[in-house]
N, C-alpha and C positions, 0 to 999 in steps of 0.2 A: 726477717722477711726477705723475701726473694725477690731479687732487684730484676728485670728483664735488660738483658743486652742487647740484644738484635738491632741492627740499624734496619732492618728491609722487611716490610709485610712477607708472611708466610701463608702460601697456600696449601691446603689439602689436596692431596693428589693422588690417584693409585692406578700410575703408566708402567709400563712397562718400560727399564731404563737398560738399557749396554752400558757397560764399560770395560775398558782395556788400560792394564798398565803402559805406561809409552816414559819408565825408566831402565836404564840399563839395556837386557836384550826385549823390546818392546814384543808382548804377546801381539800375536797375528790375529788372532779370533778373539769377538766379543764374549763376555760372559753378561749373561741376563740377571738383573735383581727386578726389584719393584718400588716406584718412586713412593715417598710418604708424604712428603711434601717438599715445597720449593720455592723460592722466592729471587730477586736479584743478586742477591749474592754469594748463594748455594742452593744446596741440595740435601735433604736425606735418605736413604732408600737402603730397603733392606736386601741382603745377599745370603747365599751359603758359602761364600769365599770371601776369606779374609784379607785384610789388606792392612800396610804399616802405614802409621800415623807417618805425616810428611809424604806420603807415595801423592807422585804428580798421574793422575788418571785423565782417561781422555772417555767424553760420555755419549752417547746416541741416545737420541729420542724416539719413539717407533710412535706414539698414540698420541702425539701434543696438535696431529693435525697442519705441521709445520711445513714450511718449504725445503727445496734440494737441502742446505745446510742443515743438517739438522744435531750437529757437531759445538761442544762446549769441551772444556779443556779445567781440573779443578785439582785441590792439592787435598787430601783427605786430613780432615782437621780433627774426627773425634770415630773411633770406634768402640763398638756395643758389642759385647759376645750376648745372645739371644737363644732361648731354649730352640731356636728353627733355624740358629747362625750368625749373623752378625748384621748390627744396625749402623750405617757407614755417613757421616757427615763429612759433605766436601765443599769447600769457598771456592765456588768459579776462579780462574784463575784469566780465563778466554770463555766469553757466551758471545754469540751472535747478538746483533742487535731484535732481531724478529721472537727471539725469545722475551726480550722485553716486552714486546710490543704486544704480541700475543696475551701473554700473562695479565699485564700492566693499563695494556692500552684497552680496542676492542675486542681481545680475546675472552679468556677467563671470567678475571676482574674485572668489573666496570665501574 
């Protein structure tokens, strides 16, 4: 039987998410996927660009409705090759607090 690990409620979600590597010579330009879900202490979302397990990514939020900050910082923990590309799981590494709060508090979730 299949044990669930997750310590953090997970939401359903389908934003539009940026990210950028910011290892080595840090890409200057966002690349676009799409969020799947999300929770406190990650993220899933799907891309057509792959990325190396351990890659430290840096993330933007464009639809969560968020304030100036709208920047998280995550270490990409599990990837997917997908008949449309790749399904990329990342552990916050850095999130704002307002992403909490949003999600957690009165945003999202109630």
């Amino acid at each position: 039987m299949f044990e669930e690990r997750r310590r953090h409620q997970r939401i359903a979600i389908s934003d539009v998410v940026l990210f950028r590597s910011v290892e080595g010579q840090p890409r200057k330009q966002f690349l676009e996927g799409r969020a799947r879900d999300i929770s406190r202490g990650g993220i899933f979302f799907t891309t057509t660009e792959p990325l190396d397990l351990g890659e430290c990514i840096e993330l933007a939020f464009r639809e969560l409705n968020s304030p100036a900050d709208t920047r998280a910082v995550a270490e990409v923990v599990r990837v997917d090759q997908t008949p449309d590309g790749y399904g990329i799981g990342a552990r916050f590494t850095y999130a704002p607090v307002w992403l909490n709060e949003l999600l957690f508090g009165q945003g999202v979730v109630r």
